[in-house]
DONU-817171 format. One record per residue (C-alpha): y, z, x; residue in one letter. Coordinates in nm, 2 decimals, decimal comma. Each point is the difference from the previous one (the first is absolute). Layout:
N
c2 c3 c1 lofi
Y Z X A $
...
This chain:
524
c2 c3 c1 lofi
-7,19 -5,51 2,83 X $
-0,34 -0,01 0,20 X $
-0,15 -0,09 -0,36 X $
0,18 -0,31 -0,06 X $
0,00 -0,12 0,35 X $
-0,29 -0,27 -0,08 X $
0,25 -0,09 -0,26 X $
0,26 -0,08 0,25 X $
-0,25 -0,19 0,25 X $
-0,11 -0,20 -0,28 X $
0,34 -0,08 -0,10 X $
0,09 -0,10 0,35 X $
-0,29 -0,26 -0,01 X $
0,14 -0,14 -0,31 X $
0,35 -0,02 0,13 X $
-0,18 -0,21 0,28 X $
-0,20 -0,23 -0,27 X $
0,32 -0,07 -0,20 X $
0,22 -0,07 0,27 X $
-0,24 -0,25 0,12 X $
-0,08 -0,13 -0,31 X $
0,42 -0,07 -0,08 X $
0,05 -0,16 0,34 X $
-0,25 -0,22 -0,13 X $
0,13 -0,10 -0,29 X $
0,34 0,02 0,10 X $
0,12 0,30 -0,18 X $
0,21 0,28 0,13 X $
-0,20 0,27 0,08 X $
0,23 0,28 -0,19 X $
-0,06 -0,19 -0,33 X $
-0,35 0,06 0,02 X $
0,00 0,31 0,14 X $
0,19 0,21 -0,28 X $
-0,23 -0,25 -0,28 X $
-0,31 0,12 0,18 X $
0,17 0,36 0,01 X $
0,02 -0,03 -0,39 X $
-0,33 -0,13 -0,09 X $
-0,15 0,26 0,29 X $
0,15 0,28 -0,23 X $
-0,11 -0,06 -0,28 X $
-0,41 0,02 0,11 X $
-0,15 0,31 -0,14 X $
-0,09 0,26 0,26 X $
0,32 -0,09 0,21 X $
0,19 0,31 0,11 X $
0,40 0,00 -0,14 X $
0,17 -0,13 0,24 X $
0,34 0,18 0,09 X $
0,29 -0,14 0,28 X $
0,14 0,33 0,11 X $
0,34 -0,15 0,07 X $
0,03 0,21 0,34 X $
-0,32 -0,22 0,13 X $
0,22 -0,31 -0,05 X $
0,28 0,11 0,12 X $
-0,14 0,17 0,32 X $
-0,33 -0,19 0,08 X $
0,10 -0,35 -0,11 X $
0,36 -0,08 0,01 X $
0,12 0,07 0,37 X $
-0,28 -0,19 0,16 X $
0,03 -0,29 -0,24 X $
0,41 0,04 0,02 X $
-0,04 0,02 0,41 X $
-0,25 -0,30 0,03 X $
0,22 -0,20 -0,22 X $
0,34 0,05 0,22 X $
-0,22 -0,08 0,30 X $
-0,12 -0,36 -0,16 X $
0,38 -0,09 -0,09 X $
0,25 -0,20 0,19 X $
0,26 0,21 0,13 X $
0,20 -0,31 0,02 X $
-0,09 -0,14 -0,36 X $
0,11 0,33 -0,10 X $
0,30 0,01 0,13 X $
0,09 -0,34 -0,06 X $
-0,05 0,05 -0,38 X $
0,14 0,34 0,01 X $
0,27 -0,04 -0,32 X $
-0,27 -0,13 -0,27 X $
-0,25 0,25 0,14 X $
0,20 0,29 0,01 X $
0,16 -0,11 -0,39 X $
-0,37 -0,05 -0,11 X $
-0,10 0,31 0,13 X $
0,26 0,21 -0,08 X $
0,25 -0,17 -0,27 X $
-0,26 -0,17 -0,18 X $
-0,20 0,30 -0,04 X $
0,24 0,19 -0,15 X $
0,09 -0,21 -0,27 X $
-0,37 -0,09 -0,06 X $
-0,04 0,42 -0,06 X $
0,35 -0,05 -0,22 X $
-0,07 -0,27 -0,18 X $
-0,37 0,16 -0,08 X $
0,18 0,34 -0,09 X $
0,26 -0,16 -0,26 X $
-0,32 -0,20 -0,13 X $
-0,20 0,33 -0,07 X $
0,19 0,18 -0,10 X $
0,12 -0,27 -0,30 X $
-0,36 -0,08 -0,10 X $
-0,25 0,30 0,07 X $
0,06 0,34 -0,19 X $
0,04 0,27 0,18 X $
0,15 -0,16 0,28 X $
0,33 0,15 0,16 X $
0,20 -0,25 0,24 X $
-0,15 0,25 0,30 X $
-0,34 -0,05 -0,09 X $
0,07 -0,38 -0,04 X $
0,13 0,04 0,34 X $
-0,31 0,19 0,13 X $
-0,21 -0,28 -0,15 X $
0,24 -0,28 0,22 X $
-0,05 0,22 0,32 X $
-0,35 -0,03 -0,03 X $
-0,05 -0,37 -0,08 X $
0,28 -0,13 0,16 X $
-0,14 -0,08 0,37 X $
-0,23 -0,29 0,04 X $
-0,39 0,04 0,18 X $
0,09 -0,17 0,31 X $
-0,43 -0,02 0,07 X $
-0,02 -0,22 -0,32 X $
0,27 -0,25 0,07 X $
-0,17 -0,03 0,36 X $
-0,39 -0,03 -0,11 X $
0,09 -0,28 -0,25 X $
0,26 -0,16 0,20 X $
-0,28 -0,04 0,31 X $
-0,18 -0,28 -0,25 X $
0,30 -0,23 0,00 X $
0,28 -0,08 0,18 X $
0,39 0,07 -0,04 X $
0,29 -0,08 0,20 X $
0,10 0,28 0,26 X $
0,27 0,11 -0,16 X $
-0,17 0,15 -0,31 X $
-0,29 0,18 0,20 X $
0,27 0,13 0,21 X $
0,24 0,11 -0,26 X $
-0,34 0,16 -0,20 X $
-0,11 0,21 0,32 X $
0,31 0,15 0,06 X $
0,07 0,09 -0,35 X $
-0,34 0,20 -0,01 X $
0,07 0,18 0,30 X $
0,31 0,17 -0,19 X $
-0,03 -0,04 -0,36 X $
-0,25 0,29 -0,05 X $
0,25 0,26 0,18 X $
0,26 -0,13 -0,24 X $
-0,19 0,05 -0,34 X $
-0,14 0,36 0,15 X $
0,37 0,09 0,05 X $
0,09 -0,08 -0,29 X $
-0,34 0,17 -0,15 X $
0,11 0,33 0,15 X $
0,38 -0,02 -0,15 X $
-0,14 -0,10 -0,33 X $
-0,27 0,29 0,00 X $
0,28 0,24 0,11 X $
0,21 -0,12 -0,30 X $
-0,30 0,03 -0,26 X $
-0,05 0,34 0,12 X $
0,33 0,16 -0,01 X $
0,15 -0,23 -0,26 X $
0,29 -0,08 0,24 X $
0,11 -0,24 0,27 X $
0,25 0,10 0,22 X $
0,08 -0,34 0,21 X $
0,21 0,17 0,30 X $
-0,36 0,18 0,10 X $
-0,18 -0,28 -0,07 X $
0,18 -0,21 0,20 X $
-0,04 0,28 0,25 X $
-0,40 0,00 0,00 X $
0,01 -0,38 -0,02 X $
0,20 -0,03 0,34 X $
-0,26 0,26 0,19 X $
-0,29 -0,17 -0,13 X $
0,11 -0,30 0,15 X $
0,16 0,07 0,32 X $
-0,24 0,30 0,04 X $
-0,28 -0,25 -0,08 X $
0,12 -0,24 0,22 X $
0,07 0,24 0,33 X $
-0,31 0,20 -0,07 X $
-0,18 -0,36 0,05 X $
0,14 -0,10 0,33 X $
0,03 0,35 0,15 X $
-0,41 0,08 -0,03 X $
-0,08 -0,39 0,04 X $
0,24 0,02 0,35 X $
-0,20 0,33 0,08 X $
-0,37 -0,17 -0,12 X $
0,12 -0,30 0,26 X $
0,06 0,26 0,28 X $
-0,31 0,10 -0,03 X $
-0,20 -0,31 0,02 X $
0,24 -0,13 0,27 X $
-0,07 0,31 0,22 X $
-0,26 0,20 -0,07 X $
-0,32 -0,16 0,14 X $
-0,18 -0,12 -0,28 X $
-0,24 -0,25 -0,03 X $
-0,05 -0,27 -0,29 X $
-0,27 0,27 -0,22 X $
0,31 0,27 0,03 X $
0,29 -0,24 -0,07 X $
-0,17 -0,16 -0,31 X $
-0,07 0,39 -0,10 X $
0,37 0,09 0,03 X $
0,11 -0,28 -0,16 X $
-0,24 0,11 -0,31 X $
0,21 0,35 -0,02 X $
0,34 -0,16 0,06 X $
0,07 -0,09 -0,37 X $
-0,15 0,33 -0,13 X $
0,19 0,22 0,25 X $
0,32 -0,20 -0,07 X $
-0,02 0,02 -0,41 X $
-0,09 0,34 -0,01 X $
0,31 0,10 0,25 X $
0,25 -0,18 -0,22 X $
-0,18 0,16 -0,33 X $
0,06 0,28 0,11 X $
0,36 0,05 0,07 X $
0,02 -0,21 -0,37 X $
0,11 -0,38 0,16 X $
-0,18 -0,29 -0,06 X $
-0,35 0,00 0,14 X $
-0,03 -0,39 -0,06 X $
0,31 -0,07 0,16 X $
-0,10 0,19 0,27 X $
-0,33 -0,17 -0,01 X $
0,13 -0,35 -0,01 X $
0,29 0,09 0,26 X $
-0,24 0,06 0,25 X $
-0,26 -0,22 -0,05 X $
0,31 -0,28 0,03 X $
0,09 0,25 0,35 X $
-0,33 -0,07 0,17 X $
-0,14 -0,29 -0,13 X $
0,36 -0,17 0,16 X $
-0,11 0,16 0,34 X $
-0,32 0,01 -0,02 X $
-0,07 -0,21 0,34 X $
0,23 0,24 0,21 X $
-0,28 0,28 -0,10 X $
-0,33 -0,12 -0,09 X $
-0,27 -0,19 0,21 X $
-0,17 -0,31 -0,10 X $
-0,31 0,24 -0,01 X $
0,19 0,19 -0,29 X $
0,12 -0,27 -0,18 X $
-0,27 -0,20 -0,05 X $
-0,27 0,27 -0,09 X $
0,31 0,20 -0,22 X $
0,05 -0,27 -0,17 X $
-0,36 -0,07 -0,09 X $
0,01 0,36 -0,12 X $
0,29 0,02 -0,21 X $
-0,14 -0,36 -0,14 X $
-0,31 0,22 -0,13 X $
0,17 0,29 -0,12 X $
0,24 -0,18 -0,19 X $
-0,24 -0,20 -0,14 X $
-0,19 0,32 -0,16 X $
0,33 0,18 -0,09 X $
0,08 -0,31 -0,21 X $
-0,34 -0,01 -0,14 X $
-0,02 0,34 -0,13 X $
0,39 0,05 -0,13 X $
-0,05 -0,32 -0,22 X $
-0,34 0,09 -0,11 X $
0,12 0,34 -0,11 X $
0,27 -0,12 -0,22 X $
-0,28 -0,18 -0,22 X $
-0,20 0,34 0,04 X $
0,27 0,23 -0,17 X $
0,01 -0,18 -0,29 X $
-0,21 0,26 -0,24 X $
0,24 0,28 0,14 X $
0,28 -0,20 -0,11 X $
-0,09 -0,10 -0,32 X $
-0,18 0,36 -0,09 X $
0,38 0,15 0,03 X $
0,18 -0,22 -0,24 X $
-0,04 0,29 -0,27 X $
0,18 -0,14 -0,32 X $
0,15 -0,32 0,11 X $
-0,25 -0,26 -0,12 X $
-0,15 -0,23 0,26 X $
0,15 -0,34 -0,17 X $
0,37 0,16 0,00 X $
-0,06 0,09 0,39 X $
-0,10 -0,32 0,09 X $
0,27 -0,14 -0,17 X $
0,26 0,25 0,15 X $
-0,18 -0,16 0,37 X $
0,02 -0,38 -0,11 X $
0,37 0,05 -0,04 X $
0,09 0,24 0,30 X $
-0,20 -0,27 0,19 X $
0,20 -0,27 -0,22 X $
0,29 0,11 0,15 X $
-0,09 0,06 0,37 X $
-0,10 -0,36 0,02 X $
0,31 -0,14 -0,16 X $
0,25 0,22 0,19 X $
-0,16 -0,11 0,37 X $
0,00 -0,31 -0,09 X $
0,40 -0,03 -0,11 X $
0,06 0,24 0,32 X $
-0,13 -0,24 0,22 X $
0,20 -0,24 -0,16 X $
0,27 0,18 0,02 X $
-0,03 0,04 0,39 X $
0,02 -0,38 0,05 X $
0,28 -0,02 -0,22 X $
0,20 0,32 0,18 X $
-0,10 -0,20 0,37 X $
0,14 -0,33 -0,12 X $
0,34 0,17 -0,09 X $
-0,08 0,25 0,35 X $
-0,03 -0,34 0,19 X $
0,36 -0,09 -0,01 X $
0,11 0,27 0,12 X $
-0,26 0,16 0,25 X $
-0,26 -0,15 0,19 X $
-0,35 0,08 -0,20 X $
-0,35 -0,06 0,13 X $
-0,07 -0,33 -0,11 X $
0,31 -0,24 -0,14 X $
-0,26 -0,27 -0,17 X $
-0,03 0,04 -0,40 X $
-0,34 0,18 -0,06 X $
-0,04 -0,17 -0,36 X $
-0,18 0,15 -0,26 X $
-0,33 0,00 0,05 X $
0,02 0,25 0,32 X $
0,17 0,24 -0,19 X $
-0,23 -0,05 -0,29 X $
-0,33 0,05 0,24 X $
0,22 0,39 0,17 X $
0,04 0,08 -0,35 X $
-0,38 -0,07 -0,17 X $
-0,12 0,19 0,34 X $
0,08 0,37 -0,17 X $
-0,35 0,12 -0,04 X $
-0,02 0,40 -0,01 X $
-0,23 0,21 0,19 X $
-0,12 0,32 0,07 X $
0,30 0,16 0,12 X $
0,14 -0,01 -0,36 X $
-0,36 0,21 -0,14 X $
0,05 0,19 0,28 X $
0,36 0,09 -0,07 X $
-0,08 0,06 -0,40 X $
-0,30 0,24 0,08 X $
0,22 0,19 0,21 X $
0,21 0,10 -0,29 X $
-0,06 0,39 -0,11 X $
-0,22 0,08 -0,30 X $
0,27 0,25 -0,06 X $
0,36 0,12 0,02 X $
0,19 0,23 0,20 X $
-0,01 0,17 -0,36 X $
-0,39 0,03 -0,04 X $
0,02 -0,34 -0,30 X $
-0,15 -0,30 0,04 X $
0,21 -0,26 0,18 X $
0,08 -0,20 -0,24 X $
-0,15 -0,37 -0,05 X $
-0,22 0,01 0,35 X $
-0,33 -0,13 -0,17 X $
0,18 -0,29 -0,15 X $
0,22 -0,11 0,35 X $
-0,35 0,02 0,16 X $
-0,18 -0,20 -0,24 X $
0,30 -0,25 0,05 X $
0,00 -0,01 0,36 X $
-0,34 -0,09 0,01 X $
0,03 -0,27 -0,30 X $
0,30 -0,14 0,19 X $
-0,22 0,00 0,34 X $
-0,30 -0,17 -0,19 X $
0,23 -0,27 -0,19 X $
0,18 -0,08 0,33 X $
-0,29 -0,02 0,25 X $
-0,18 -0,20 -0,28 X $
0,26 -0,23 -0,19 X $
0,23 -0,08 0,33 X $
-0,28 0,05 0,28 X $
-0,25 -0,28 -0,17 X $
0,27 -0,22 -0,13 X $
0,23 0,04 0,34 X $
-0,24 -0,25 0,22 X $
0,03 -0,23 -0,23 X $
0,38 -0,01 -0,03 X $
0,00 -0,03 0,38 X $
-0,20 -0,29 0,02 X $
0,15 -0,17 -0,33 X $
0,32 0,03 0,19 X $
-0,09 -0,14 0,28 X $
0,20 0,25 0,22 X $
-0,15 -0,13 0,35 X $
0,11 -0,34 0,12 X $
-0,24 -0,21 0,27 X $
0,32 -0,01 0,18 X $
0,05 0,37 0,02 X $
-0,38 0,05 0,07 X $
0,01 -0,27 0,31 X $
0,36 0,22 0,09 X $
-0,20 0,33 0,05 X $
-0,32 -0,16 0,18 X $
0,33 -0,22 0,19 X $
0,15 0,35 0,17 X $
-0,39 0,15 0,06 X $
-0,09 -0,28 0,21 X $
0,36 -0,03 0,15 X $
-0,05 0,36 0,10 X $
-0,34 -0,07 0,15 X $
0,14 -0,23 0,23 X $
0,29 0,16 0,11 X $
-0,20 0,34 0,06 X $
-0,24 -0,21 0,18 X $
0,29 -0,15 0,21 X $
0,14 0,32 0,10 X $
-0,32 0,14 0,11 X $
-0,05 -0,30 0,20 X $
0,34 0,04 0,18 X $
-0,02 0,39 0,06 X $
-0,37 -0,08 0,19 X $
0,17 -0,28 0,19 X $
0,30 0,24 0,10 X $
-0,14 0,31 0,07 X $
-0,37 -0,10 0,12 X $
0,06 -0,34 0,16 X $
-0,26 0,12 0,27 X $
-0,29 0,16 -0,20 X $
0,00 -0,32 -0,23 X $
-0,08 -0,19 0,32 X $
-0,25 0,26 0,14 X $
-0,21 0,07 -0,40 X $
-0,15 -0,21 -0,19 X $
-0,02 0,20 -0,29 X $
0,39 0,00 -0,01 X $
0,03 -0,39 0,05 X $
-0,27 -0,01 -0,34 X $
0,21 0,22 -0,12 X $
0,35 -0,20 0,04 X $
-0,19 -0,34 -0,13 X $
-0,08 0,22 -0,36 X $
0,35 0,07 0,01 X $
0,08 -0,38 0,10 X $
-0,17 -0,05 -0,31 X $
0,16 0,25 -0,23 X $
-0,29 0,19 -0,04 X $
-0,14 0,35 0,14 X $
-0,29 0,17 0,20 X $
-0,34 -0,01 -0,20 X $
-0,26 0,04 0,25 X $
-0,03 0,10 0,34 X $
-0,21 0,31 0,12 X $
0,02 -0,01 0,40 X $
0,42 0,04 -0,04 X $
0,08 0,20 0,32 X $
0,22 0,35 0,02 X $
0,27 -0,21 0,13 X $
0,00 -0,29 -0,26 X $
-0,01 0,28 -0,26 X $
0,33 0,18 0,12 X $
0,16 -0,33 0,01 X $
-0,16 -0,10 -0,36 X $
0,10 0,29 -0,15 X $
0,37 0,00 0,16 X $
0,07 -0,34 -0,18 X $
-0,15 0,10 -0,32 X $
0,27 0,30 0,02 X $
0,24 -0,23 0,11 X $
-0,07 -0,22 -0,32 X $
0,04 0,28 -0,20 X $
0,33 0,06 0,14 X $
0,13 -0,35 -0,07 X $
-0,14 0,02 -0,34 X $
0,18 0,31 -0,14 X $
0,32 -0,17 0,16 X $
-0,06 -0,30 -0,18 X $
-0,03 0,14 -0,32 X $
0,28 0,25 0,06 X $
0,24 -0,34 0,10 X $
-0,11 -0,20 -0,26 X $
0,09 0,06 -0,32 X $
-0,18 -0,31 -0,14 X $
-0,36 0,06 0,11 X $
-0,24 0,13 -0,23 X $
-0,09 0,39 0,18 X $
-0,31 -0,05 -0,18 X $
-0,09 -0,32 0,28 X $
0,12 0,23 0,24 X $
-0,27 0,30 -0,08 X $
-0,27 -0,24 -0,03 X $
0,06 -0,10 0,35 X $
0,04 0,40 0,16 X $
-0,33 0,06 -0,24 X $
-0,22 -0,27 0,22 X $
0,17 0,15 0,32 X $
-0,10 0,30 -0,07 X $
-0,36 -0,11 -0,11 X $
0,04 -0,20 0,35 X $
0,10 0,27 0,13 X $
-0,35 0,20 -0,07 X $
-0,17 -0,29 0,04 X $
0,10 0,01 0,38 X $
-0,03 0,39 0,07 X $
-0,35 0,00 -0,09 X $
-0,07 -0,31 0,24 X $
């Protein structure tokens, strides 16, 4: 390890240079990552690289899971709850079925629960990918929303289903009353495992007295302590993951300061960045291990076995997401469904192009054993993993280059909508600026008169805009300051908890430059 740990500083500064070099010319990062992973691996002199699936699992997914369910919209999510849930869950399993029936027609050797294996693995989209191409244009927020919360619970799906399938090609037998069994503890286990620790995490930032340095540390351990707890009575560590990173990121201003919000989020900003950088590199960097363990399949037949697996993951999303509209314009006639408009066919079109795989899949495929419960070889593992990883290069390439384009060929954002969005910031702005104005007039009538910093302070406000500069702000005008910042703060989360029809985005911009106010005003 020590030997090859220039290695891993070096590849950290390249990481840094591509990244830099695809924001500039307006690439997503992950495409170049795994293409600079492949060409890195094949230099002579470069140590075999080799993704011990644990690492993944352990080390990458909970913090990227955790930091994912903290940057989504509780209220998006639960808004588009029916297509989220049926991509996540329904969705995924016929992707895995369709891919099963596939295989095991048109590659030897293939039994319908190795097909099924293979679907397990592939199934879940890369929710990173979607989100790193998707930053370079602009869609309505419908689709973002419906693409965030679908990551945060397609890859317990597919790893559910991984498990039953590897159960089935083990013992050679399914027996669906157990299954069905393991499937409900997984999820409810998942699920309570999540809240309970999260609730107890949130006790102990709410009353233990920590400062921003401890609460940024704890919240560092949270998603390790909670995957691990829920892997080990055999539930769903990503549900538990994602449960309570939804938990606390909800109620996150009942627990945390400003202090800790602002520098945690700078934090988790870095780390995630690196975590991304490294998983996607290493998926270009495993490519000689993969390819060394074909044995006698040929290398053409392999990549053709991946062009049509891949083949038919992009053509099933895309029907299943037109399927969805189809099933909501039948659903709207007789419940009430998220949004009554027609979507038309290019939104659809854009959810179901947006199926790039990730590492999850590799890392799902590695972790199958070399051998049986028998002492054989388990049967077809090289080939599934070369697949996987021809599938997750033919995705990230083909859709992830192409899907920009699509975007801005369909034109998806209107000036209307854009003037909408930039409409409810401002209107925001002035009504927070309002209310601010009317709590100092209420409840400090008489130090308005008596400070001058509080009557410059009021004409900002009179002008819907904030603090920016002033040093010689007294004790008093800070207490009053910072009571009305709390006191917008309030009236914000009310407002987007009323208001069904208000971007929550809009809203955390504004709690973000409270808090940075906030700062800004304790270090007066």
């Amino acid at each position: 390890m020590l030997d090859n740990f220039p290695y891993f500083l070096v590849l950290i500064f390249a990481i840094v240079v591509i990244m830099m070099a695809a924001d500039k010319i307006k690439i997503a990062y992950p495409i170049l990552l795994i293409v600079a992973g492949l060409l890195i691996s094949i230099i002579p002199g470069i140590p075999l690289f080799t993704i011990d699936p644990e690492l993944i699992f352990l080390i990458f997914l909970p913090p990227l899971l955790y930091e994912a369910a903290w940057a989504i919209s509780w209220k998006e999510l639960w808004h588009w709850r029916r297509i989220i849930l049926s991509f996540a869950f329904v969705v995924v399993f016929l992707t895995a079925l369709s891919v099963a029936f596939v295989a095991n027609y048109f590659i030897p050797g293939f039994t319908l629960a190795l097909g099924f294996l293979l679907g397990g693995i592939v199934s879940p989209p890369d929710a990173v990918s979607a989100g790193a191409i998707l930053k370079f244009v602009k869609v309505p927020r419908t689709i973002s929303s419906i693409l965030e919360g679908e990551s945060l619970l397609n890859d317990a799906s597919s790893l559910i289903i991984f498990r039953f399938a590897l159960i089935a090609v083990g013992t050679g037998q399914f027996v669906w009353s157990k299954a069905t069994m393991n499937f409900s503890w997984m999820v409810i286990g998942g699920i309570g495992i999540g809240l309970l620790i999260g609730w107890l995490f949130m006790k102990f930032h709410k009353y233990l007295p920590t400062d921003a340095n401890m609460d940024i540390a704890l919240t560092l351990i949270t998603p390790y302590m909670i995957y691990l707890a829920a892997e080990e009575v055999h539930s769903s560590g990503v549900l538990a993951v994602v449960s309570a990173g939804l938990y606390l990121s909800h109620k996150r201003h009942s627990f945390l300061s400003s202090a800790s919000r602002v520098r945690g989020y700078n934090v988790w900003q870095s780390l995630v960045f690196v975590l991304n950088g490294l998983v996607f590199t290493m998926i270009g960097l495993s490519l000689p291990m993969i390819t060394a363990g074909l044995g006698n399949v040929s290398l053409t037949s392999a990549i053709g076995y991946g062009v049509l697996v891949t083949a038919v993951l992009i053509v099933g999303r895309i029907l299943a997401a037109y399927g969805a509209v189809i099933t909501t314009l039948i659903a709207r006639n007789f419940i009430t469904v998220a949004d009554r408009r027609n979507p038309g066919v290019k939104g659809p079109f854009i959810i179901g192009w947006t199926g790039m795989r990730g590492v999850v899949s590799l890392a799902a495929a590695l972790s199958i054993p070399v051998h049986m419960s028998d002492g054989s070889p388990f049967p077809q593992r090289n080939l599934i993993l070369f697949i996987t990883f021809m599938v997750i290069l033919l995705t990230m390439v083909v859709q992830g280059l192409t899907l920009p384009y699509i975007i801005r060929k369909f034109h998806m954002i209107t000036i209307e909508e854009e003037k909408e969005e930039e409409r409810q910031f401002k209107q925001v702005k002035y009504e927070l600026a309002d209310f601010a104005l009317k709590h100092l007039n209420d409840h400090y009538g008489k130090a308005l008169e008596e400070q001058p910093i509080l009557q410059k302070i009021a004409h900002k406000w009179e002008d819907s805009k904030m603090l920016t500069e002033d040093t010689d702000m007294t004790a008093d005008c800070k207490i009053i300051y910072l009571n009305i910042l709390s006191q917008q703060r309030k009236w914000l989360l009310k407002k987007n908890k009323k208001n069904d029809k208000i971007d929550e985005n809009i809203i955390r911009r504004h709690l973000h430059h409270l808090d940075m106010e906030e700062e800004k005003v304790r270090y007066l």
